[in-house]
N, C-alpha and C positions, 0 to 999 in steps of 0.2 A: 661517554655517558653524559647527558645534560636531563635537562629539566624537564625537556619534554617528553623524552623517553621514559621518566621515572611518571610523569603525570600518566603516561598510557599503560603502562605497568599496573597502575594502585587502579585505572577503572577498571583495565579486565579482571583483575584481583575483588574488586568490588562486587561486579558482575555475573564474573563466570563464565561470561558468554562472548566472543569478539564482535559477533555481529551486532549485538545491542551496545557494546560499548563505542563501536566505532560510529555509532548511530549519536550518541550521548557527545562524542568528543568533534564530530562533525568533520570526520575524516572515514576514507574509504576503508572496508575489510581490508582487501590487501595487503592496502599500505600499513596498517595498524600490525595486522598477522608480523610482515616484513620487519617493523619497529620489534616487534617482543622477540622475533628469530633474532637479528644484531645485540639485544642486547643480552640475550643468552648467550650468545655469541664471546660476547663482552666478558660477561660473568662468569664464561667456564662451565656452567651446569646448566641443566633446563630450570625451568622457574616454576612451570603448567605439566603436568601428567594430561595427554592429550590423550591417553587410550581408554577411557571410562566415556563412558553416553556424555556428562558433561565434563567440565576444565574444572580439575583439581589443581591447588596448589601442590608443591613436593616442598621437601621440608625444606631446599635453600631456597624455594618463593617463599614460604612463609616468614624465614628470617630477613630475607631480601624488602618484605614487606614489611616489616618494621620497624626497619631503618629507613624505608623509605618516606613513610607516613612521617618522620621525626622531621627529615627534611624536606620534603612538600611543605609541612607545618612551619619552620622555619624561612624556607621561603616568600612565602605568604605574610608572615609577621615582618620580615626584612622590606617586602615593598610596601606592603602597607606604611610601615614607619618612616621609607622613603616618600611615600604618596604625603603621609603628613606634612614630613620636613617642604617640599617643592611647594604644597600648599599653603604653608607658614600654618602648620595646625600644629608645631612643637616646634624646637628651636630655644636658643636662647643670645643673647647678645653681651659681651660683655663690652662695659664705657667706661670709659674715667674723667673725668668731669675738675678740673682745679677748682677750688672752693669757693672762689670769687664768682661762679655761675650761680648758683644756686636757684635755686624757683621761678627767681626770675625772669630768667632767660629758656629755660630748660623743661619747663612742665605743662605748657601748650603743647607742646611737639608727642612729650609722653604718653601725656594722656590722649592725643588723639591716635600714636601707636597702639597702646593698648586696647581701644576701643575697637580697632580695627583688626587686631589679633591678641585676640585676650591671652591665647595659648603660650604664644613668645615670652620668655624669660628674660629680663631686661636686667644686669647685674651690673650696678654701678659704684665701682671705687673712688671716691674724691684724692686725687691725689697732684700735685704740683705738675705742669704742662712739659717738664724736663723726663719726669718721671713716666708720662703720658707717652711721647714720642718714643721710651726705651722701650715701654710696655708695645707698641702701637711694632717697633720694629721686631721686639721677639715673639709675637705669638702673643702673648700674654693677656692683650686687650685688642677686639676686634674692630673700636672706633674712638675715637679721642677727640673729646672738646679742650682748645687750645685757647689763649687769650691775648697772642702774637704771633702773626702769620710766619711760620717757620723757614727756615733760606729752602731753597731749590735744593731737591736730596733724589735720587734716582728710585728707592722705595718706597714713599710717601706720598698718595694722593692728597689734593686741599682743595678743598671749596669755604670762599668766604660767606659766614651766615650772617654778620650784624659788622653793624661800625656803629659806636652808641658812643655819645661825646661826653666826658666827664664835667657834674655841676659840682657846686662848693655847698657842703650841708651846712650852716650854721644853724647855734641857735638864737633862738628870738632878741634874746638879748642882747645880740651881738654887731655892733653900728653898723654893720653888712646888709642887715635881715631886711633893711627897707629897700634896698637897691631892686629894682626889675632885672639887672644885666649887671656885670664887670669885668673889667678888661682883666686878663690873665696877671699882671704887676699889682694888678690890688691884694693876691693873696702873701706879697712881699713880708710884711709884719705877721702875720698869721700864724700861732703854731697850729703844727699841722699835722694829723692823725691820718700815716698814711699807711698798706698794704705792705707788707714786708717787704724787705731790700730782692728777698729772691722772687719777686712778682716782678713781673715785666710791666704792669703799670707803674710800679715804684719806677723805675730805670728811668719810664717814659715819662713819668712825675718830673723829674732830676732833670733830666735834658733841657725840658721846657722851663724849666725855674733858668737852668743856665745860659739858653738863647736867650732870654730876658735878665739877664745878667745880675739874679738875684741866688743868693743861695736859702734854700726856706727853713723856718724853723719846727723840726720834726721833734716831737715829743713823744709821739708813743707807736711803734710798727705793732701790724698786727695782720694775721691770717682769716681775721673772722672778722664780716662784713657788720654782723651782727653785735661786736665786742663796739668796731669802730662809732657805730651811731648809737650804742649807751654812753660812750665817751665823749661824745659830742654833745649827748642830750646833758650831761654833767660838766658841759663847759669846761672840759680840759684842753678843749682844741678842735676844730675844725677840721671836717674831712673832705675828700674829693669820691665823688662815687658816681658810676655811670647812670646816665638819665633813669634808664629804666628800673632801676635800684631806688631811685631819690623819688619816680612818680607812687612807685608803692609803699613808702613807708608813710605812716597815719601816724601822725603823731603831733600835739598843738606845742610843742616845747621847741621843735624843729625846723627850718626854712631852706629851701635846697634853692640856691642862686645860678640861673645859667650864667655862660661865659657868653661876651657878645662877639667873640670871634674863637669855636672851639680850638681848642689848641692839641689838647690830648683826649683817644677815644681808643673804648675797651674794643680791641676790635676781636671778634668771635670770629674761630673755625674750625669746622671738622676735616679731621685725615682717618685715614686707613694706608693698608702697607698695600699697594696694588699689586704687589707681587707673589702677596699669599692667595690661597683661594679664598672666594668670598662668597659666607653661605647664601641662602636665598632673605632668610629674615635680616640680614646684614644690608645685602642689594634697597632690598624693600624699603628700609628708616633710613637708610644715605639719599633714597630718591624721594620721599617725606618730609626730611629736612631741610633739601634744596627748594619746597614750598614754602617754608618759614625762610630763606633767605629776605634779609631787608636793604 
């Protein structure tokens, strides 16, 4: 029994008649007659009382016919819902995003997503890039923006989206604030308002203070990009923040210094687990994204 035998079922049922239905369904009498005898057949009982001038039901067509109707209906609502999904006209996406992205990086790409499929569900968790890859490998989250390009892993696709070199925010008042450029060793004396130890720019902070054989003076960790440059605009200390971060912040209290040979850069990437399926609205913003690569 399939689908299409139940569709030729519910038109003679509609009908009454086989030769108008098979007119309606754009298949031969015969072959239609042939379809209702198998699936009688099928069923154990007749379905049509064929001895009256027209085609009655008997009472197992009738109940055969109302379950049928449930799942034609059914049917129909199943590929439709399917027609959506392949269209991107539902869907949803789940990301997790480390907090150090924020706006900045991430809401070009969005909003031209959603313009482009209003329908998609975009559900996005800020959460640390360690936590991202655990998510990214159990199912949990279908795309993950990372902010160190992860080692070589057998279920993990990566594509690089940015490489953004880290500037020095001072504020104005701070004998820095005149320079155009500084060489990485000037941040030597500096205390310094950096991203928490468990951020991979902290690590990569560290390393480069160490090839320059400085160790810096850290005063305040923090998870919030936003915490870091009130504390800077209050002169606690100086921070390092990716360009793109330092071009958008408005503020006349604040002076963001490039370095005249980058040394450390936020470098951005999306993964997926290649080895799950990947819906169609998924496919779509992974090939979206690789537009905004820089």
């Amino acid at each position: 029994m399939d689908i299409r035998q139940l569709t030729c079922f519910a038109e003679v049922a509609r009908q009454l008649n086989v030769t108008r239905a098979a007119q309606t369904l754009h298949i031969s009498q015969p072959s239609l007659s042939k379809t209702i005898k198998n699936l009688e057949t099928e069923v154990g009982s007749p379905l049509f009382d064929r001895s009256a001038y027209q085609l009655e039901l008997t009472d197992a067509g009738e109940a055969f016919l109302t379950n049928t109707k449930k799942v034609l209906d059914s049917f129909e609502n199943l590929t439709s819902k399917l027609d959506d999904v392949i269209d991107l006209k539902k869907g949803e996406i789940k990301i997790g995003i480390p907090p150090i992205i924020g706006a900045a990086f991430f809401a070009a790409l969005i909003s031209r997503y959603k313009e482009a499929y209003p329908s998609i569900d975009l559900l996005l968790t800020e959460v640390g890039s360690n936590s991202i890859r655990e998510g990214i490998s159990e199912g949990e989250l279908d795309i993950g923006l990372i902010c160190n390009l992860p080692a070589k892993r057998e279920n993990l696709e990566t594509i690089s989206l940015l490489k953004d070199p880290l500037m020095l925010m001072v504020h104005k008042d701070n004998p820095l604030a005149g320079e155009e450029a500084i060489e990485f060793e000037a941040i030597e004396q500096e205390p310094l308002i950096l991203y928490r130890h468990d951020f991979s720019l902290h690590d990569r902070i560290m390393e480069a203070c160490a090839y320059y054989g400085f160790e810096p003076k850290v005063v305040c960790e923090s998870s919030q990009k936003d915490f870091m440059i009130e504390m800077a605009g209050a002169k606690l200390g100086s921070t390092l923040l990716p360009s793109r971060i330092c071009n958008q912040i408005d503020s006349d209290q604040l002076v963001a210094i490039p370095f005249t040979q980058p040394v450390v850069n936020l470098e951005l990437a999306m993964i997926w687990n290649k080895e799950k399926y990947m819906p169609y609205a998924v496919r779509e913003f992974i090939d979206m994204a690789e537009s905004f690569r820089v």
